[in-house]
Structure formats: structure tokens, C-alpha cells
DRENDO-1510 file (C-alpha; in Angstrom, 1 decimal, always signed):
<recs>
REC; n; res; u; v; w
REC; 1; UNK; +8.4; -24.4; -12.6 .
REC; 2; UNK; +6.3; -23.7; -9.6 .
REC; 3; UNK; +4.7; -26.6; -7.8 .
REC; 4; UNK; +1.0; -26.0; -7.9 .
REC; 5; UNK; -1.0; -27.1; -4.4 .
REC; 6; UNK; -4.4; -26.5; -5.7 .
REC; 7; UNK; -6.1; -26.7; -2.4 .
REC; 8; UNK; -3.8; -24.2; -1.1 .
REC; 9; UNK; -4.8; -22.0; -4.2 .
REC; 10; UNK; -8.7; -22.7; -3.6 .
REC; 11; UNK; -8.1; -21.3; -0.1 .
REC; 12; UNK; -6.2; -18.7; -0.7 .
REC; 13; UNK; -8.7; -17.3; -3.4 .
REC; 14; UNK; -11.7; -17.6; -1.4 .
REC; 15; UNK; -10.1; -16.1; +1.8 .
REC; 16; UNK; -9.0; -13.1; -0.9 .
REC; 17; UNK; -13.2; -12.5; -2.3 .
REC; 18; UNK; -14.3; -12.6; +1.6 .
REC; 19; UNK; -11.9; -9.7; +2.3 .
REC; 20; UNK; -12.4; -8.4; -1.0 .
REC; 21; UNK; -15.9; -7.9; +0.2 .
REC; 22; UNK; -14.9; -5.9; +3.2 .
REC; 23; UNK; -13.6; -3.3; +1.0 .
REC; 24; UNK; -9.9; -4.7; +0.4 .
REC; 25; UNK; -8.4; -4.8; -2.6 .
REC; 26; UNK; -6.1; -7.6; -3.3 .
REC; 27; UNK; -3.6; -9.5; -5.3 .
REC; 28; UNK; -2.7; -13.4; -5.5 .
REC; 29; UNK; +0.9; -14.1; -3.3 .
REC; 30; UNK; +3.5; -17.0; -4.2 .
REC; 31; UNK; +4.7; -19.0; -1.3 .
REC; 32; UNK; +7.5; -16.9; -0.8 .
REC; 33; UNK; +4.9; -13.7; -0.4 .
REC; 34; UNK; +5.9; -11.6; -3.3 .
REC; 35; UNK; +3.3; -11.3; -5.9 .
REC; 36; UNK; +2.3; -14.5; -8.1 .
REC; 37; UNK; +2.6; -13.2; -11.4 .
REC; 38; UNK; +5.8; -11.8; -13.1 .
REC; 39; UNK; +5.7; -8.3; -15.1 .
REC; 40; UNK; +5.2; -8.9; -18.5 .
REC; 41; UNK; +7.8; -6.3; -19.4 .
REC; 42; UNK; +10.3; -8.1; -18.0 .
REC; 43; UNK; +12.3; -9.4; -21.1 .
REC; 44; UNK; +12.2; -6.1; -22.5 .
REC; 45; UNK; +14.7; -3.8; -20.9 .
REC; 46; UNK; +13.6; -1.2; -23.5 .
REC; 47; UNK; +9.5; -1.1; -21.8 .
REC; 48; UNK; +8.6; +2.3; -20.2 .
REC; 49; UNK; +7.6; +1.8; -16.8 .
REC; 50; UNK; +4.0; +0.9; -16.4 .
REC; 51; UNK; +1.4; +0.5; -13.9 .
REC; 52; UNK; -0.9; -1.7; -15.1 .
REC; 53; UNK; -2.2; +0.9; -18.3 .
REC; 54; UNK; -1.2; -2.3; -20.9 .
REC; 55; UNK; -4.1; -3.8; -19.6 .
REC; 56; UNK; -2.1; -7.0; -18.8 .
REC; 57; UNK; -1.9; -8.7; -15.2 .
REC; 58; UNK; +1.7; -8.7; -13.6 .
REC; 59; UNK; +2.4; -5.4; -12.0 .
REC; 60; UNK; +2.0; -6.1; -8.3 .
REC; 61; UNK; -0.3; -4.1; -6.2 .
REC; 62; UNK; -1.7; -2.0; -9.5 .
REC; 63; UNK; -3.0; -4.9; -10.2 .
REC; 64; UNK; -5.0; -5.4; -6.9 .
REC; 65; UNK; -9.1; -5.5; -7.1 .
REC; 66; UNK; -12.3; -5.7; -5.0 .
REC; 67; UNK; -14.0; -7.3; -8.2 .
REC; 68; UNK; -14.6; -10.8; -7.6 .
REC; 69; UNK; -14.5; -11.2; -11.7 .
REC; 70; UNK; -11.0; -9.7; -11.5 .
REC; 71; UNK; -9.6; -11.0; -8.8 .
REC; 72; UNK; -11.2; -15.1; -9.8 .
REC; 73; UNK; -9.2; -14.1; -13.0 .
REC; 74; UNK; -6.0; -12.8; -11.3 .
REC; 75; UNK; -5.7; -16.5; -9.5 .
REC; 76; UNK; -6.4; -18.3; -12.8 .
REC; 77; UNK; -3.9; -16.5; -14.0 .
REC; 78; UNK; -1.5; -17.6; -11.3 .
REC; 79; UNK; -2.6; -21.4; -10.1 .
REC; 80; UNK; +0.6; -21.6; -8.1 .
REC; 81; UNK; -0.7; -18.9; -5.8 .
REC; 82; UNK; -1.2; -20.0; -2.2 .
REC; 83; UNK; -1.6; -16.6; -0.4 .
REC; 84; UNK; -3.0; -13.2; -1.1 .
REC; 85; UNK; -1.8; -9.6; -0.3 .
REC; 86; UNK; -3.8; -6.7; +0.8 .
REC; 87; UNK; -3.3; -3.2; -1.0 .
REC; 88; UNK; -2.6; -0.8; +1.6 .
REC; 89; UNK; -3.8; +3.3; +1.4 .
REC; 90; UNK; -6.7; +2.6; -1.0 .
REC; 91; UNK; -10.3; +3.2; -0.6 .
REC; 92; UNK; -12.4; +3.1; +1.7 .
REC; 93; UNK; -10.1; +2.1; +4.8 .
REC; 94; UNK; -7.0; +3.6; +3.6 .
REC; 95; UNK; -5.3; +0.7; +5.2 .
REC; 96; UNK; -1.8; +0.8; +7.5 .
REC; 97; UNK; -0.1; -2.2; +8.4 .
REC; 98; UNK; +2.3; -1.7; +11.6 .
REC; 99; UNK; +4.8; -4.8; +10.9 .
REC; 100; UNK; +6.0; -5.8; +14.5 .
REC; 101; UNK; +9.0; -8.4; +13.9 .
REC; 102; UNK; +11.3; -10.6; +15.6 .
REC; 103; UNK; +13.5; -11.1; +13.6 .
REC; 104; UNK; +17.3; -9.9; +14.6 .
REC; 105; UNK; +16.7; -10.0; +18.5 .
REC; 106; UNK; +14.8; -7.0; +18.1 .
REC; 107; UNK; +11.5; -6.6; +21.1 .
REC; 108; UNK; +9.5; -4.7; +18.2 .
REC; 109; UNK; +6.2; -4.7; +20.7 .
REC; 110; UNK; +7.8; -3.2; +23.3 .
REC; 111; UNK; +9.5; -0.7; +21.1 .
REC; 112; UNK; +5.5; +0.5; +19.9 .
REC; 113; UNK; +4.9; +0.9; +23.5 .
REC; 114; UNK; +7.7; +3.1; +24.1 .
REC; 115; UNK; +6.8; +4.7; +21.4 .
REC; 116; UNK; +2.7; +5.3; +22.3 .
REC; 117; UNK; +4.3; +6.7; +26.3 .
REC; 118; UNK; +6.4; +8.9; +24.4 .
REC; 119; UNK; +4.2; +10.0; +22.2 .
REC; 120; UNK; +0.8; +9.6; +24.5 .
REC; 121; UNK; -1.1; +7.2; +22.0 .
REC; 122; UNK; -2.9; +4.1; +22.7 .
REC; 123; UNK; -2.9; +1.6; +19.9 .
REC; 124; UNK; -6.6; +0.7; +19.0 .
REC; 125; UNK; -8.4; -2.2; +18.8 .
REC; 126; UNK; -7.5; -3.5; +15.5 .
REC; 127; UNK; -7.1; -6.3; +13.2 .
REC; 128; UNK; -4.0; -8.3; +14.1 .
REC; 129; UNK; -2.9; -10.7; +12.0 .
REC; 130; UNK; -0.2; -13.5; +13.5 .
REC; 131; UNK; +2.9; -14.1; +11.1 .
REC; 132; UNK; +4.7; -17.8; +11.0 .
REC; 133; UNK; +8.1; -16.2; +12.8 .
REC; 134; UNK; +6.1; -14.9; +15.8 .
REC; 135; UNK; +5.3; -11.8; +14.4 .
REC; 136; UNK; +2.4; -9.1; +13.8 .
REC; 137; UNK; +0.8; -7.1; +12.3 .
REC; 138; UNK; -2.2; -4.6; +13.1 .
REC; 139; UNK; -3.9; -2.9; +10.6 .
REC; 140; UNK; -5.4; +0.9; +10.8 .
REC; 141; UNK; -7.4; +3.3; +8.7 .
REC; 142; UNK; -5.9; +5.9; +7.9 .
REC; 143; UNK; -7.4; +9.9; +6.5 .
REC; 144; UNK; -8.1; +10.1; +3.1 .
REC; 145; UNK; -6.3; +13.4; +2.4 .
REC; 146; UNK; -2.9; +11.5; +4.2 .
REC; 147; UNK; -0.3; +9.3; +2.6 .
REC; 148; UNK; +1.4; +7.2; +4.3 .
REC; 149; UNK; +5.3; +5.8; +3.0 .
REC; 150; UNK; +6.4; +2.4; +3.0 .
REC; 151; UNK; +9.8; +2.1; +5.9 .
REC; 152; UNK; +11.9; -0.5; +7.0 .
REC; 153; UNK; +12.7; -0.2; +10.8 .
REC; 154; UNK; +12.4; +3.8; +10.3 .
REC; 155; UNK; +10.1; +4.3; +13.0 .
REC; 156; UNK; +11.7; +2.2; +15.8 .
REC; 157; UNK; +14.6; -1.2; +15.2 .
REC; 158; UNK; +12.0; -4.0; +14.1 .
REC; 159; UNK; +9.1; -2.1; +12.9 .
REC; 160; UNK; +7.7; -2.2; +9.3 .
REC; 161; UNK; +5.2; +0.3; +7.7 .
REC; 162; UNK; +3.2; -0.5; +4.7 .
REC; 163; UNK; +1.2; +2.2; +3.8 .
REC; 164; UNK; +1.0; +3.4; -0.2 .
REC; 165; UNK; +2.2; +1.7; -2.6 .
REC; 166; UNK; +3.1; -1.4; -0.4 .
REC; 167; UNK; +1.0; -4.4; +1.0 .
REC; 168; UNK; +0.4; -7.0; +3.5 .
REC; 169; UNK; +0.0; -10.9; +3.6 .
REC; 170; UNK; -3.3; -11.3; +4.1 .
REC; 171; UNK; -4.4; -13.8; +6.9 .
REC; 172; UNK; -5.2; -17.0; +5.5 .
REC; 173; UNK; -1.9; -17.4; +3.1 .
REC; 174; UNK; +0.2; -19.9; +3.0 .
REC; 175; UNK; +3.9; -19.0; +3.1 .
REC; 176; UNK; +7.0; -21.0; +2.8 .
REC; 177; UNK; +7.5; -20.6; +6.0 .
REC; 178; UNK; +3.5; -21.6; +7.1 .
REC; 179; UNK; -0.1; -19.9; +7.7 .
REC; 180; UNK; -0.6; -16.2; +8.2 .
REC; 181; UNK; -3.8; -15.9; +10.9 .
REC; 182; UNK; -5.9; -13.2; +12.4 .
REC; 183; UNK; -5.4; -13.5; +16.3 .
REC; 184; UNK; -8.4; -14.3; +18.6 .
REC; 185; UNK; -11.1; -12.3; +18.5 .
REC; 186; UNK; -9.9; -9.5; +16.1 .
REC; 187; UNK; -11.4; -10.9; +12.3 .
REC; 188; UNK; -14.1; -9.4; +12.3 .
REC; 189; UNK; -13.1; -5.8; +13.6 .
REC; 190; UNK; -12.7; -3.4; +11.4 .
REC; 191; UNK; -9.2; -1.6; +11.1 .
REC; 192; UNK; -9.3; +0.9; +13.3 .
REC; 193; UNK; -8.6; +4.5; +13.1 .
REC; 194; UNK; -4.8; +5.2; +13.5 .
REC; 195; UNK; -4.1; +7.5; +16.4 .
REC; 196; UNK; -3.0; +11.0; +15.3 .
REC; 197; UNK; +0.1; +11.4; +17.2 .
REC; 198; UNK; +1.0; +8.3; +15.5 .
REC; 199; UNK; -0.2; +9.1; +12.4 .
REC; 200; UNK; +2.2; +12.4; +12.6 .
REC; 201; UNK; +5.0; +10.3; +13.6 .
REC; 202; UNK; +4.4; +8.1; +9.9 .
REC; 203; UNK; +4.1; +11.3; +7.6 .
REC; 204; UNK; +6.4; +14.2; +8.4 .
REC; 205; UNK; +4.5; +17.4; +7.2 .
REC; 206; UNK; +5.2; +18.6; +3.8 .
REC; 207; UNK; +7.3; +22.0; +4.5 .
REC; 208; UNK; +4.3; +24.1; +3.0 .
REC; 209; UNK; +2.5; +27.6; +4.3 .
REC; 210; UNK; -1.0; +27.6; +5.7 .
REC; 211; UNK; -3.8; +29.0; +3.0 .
REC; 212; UNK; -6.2; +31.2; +3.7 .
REC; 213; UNK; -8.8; +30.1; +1.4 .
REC; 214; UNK; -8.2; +26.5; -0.1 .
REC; 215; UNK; -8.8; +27.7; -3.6 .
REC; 216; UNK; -7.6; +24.8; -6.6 .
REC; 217; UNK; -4.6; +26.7; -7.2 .
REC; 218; UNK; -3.3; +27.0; -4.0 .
REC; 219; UNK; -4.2; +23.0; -3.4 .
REC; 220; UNK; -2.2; +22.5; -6.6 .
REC; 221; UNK; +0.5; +24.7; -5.2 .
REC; 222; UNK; +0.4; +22.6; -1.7 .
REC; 223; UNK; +0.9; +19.2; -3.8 .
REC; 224; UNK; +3.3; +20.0; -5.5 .
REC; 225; UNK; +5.1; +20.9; -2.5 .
REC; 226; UNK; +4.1; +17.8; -1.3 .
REC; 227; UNK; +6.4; +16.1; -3.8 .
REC; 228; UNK; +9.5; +18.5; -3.7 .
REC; 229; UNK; +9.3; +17.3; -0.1 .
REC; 230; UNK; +9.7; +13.8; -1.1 .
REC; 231; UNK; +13.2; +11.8; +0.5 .
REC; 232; UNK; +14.8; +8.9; -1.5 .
REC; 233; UNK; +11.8; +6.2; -1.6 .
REC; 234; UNK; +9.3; +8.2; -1.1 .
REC; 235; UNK; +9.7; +9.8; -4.1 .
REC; 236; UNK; +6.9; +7.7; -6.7 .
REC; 237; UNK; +4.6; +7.3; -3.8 .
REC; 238; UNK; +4.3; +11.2; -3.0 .
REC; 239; UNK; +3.8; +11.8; -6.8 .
REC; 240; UNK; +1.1; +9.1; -7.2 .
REC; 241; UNK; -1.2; +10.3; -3.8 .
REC; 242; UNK; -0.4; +13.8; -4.9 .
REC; 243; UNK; -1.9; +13.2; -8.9 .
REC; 244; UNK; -4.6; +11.1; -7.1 .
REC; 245; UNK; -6.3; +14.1; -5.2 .
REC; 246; UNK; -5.6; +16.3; -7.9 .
REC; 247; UNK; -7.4; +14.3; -10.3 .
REC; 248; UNK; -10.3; +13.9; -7.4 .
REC; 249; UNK; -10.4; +17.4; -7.3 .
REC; 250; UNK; -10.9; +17.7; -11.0 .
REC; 251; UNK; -7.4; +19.7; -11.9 .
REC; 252; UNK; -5.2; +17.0; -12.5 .
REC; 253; UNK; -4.7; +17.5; -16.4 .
REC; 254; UNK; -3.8; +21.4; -15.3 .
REC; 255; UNK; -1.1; +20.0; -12.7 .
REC; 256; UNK; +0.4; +17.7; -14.8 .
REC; 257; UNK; +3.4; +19.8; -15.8 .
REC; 258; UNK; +4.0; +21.2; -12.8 .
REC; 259; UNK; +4.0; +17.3; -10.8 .
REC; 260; UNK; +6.2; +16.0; -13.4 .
REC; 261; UNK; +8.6; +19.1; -13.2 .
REC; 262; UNK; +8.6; +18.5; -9.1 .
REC; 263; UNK; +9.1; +15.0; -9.4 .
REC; 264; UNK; +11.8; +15.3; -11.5 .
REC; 265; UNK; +13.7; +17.8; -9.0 .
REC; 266; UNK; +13.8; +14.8; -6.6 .
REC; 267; UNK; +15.1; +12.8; -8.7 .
REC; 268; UNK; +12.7; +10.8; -10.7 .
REC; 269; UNK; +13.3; +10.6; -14.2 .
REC; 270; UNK; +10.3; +12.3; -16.7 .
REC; 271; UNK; +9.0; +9.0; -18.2 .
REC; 272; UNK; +8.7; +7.6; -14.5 .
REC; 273; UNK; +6.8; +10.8; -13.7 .
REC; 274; UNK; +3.7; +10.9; -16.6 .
REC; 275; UNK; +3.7; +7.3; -15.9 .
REC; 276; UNK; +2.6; +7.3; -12.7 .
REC; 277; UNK; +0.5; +10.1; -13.2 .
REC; 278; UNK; -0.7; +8.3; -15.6 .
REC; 279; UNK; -1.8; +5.2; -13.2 .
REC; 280; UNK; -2.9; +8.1; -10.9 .
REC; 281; UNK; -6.0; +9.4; -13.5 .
REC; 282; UNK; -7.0; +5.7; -14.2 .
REC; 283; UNK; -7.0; +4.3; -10.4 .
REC; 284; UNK; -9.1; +7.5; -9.5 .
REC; 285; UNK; -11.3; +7.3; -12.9 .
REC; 286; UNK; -12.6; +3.9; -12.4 .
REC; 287; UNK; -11.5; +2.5; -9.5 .
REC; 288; UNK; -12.9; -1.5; -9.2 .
</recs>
């Protein structure tokens, strides 16, 4: 049974509706920063996989909110909560977290700055939120028409992306292991615009040919493309940005089939695939 620290809790709420108001949708986070409330599929092996369409709270970062009625009801829900993580590559900052951490003996800062002289990119200035282990992490905005995969130490030994799918600790949670806080002078920035040689350097291009005339079918044609390109963990969050702009664009329903038969040729199995299509059409229907 979790302990419940209810001051913890009534911090960690009201730090989620103030960033909640800065666009950020969010989630309530246990003290050991997964999310506070448990699928309620989990005792039945048989459940498809869903994103939140049962209407029920417990499915991670589908179930994160910019709706103060929402997100109030998300940390009733969950009393044990202490923290609160921040959805990454939604509207309207399409956030990035660069995770730099020191864990392993790794220098993961100097590592970025290696990276920016190689690459001849200067790191913004940006949110940075301080970590209890000495670590950080700086938040950036990212294109709307660009996703951005989760990786673990991909980019350089000791650096994290969250980008799709994925999500950070927000500042003002309370971990196991203490307080995450926004350094010195950086809370009230907005995330800043990630550099584009960097930005290239987090999404490798989808192996597609250049249209002429950006007609639906041939945007169609370049998504799905977009998902044959998908690697091993990339695979649902390719699928799910590329139903998302379809839907935007108003041919989703027409792209269905031919999403689902891409994502199944990397490997995902056909009920994985309409689901998340599925939470595709209702994130970009009526988005909170």
C-alpha cells in the first residue's frame, strides 16, 4: 500500500495546473517517477491494447491533460502522487527533453558540447530543470510536422531523449531520491526552439522521394513511408505521429489500411496497429 504524504501531493498538483497553464500537458508521478496510477487492464492478459479509448484513468502519458478538471481528477485518483510528468511532442510546444546524466562515470554535458562543435549548433536558452543525482535536463520545442523517438544513450554515452510518446519529471516532484527543480533564472523561459542540426541528428529522415506538388495522396504515400522506416522502438511512435497528421489533414480514415499494413511490416502486430490509430483520431479530434 502506498504511503500517502498529502502535502507532497498538494504540491505536486498545484505545480502540475501552473504548467498545465503554460500549455503542458501532464500526468500525476509516484515517488519512484513512473506514473501513479496502474492500467486497469492489468489483470486481464486477454485486454487489447488501449490508449486511454475505455475512458478509464491508468494508461500513462495518454492519459496526460491541460484541463485543470482532468488533471484535479487524475491526482484524486492517485493521492499517493508526489510528482508530475510532462508529456513530451504534444501541442503547442511539441516538447524535447535532452536528459544529461551522471550516472555510470559518464561527462554527459561535455559529450552535448562535443556534439554542438561537431555539428555547429549552440544549445538555446532553455528550461533546465536540476535532477536529485546531479543531472539535467533542458527542454526544446520542437516542429509540428517532426517526430521525435524516445533513446537511451543513442545520441552520445549518458544522454537521454524524450520526445513522443515519452515524458519528463516535471520540476517541483518529489522523487525517492528528492526534489526535481528548475535552475536559476530559467522557469519562466519558454522551451526554446531546438537547433536544426540537432534536430536532424534526433530524427533520421524517412528514406522517401521529394514531391512535386504535396497533393493528399502523395502525403499519405510519404507517411506511410514514414512508418516502414520505423527501427525496433520506434515502431508505435512512428505509427501514432504519422495517423496524427493524417487525421489533421482530414484523410486519416482513407489511410487507415494502408498505416496498419506498414506497421505490421515492421513488426507490429494488427490489433496494436488500429489501436493506436485509434488513440491517434481521438488525441487529434478533441484534444484537452
Amino acid at each position: 500500500m502506498a504511503t500517502i504524504d498529502r502535502q507532497a501531493t498538494t504540491l505536486a498538483l498545484a505545480h502540475a495546473l501552473s504548467a498545465a497553464e503554460r500549455g503542458l500537458a501532464v500526468i500525476p508521478l509516484s515517488q519512484t517517477k513512473l506514473p501513479a496510477l496502474r492500467s486497469p487492464h492489468r489483470d486481464d492478459p486477454a485486454a487489447p491494447p488501449c490508449h486511454g479509448e475505455c475512458d478509464r484513468f491508468g494508461h500513462g502519458v495518454y492519459d496526460a491533460s491541460t484541463d485543470p478538471r482532468r488533471i484535479r481528477a487524475l491526482f484524486a485518483a492517485a493521492p499517493w502522487a508526489t510528482g508530475y510528468g510532462i508529456a513530451c511532442g504534444l501541442d503547442p510546444h511539441h516538447l524535447i527533453g535532452i536528459d544529461l546524466d551522471t550516472k555510470s562515470g559518464t561527462d554527459s554535458s561535455a559529450a552535448l558540447r562535443e556534439l554542438a562543435l561537431r555539428h555547429l549548433f549552440t544549445i538555446p536558452e532553455t528550461v533546465v530543470v536540476l535532477t536529485p543525482s546531479g543531472g539535467r535536463h533542458l527542454w526544446l520545442s520542437g516542429p509540428p510536422d517532426v517526430v521525435v523517438p524516445n533513446s537511451a544513450s543513442r545520441l552520445a554515452p549518458g544522454i537521454d531523449i524524450r520526445g513522443a510518446g515519452g515524458y519528463l519529471v516535471g520540476p517541483g516532484s518529489r522523487t525517492e531520491h528528492g526534489v526535481y527543480s528548475t535552475a536559476p533564472g530559467t522557469a519562466q523561459l519558454p522551451p526554446a526552439p531546438c537547433p536544426t542540426s540537432l534536430l536532424r541528428l534526433l530524427t533520421p529522415p524517412p528514406r522517401t522521394h521529394t514531391p512535386t506538388a504535396a497533393t493528399p495522396s502523395q502525403q499519405g504515400q510519404g507517411l506511410v513511408q514514414f512508418v516502414l522506416a520505423a527501427h525496433e522502438g520506434q515502431r508505435n511512435t512512428r505509427l501514432f505521429w504519422a495517423a496524427c497528421r493524417a487525421y489533421e489533414n482530414g484523410f486519416g480514415p482513407q489511410l487507415t489500411e494502408a498505416l496498419v499494413d506498414a506497421a505490421v511490416r515492421t513488426g507490429l502486430t494488427e490489433r496494436e496497429a488500429r489501436s493506436t490509430i485509434t488513440s491517434a483520431s481521438r488525441m487529434t479530434s478533441h484534444r484537452p
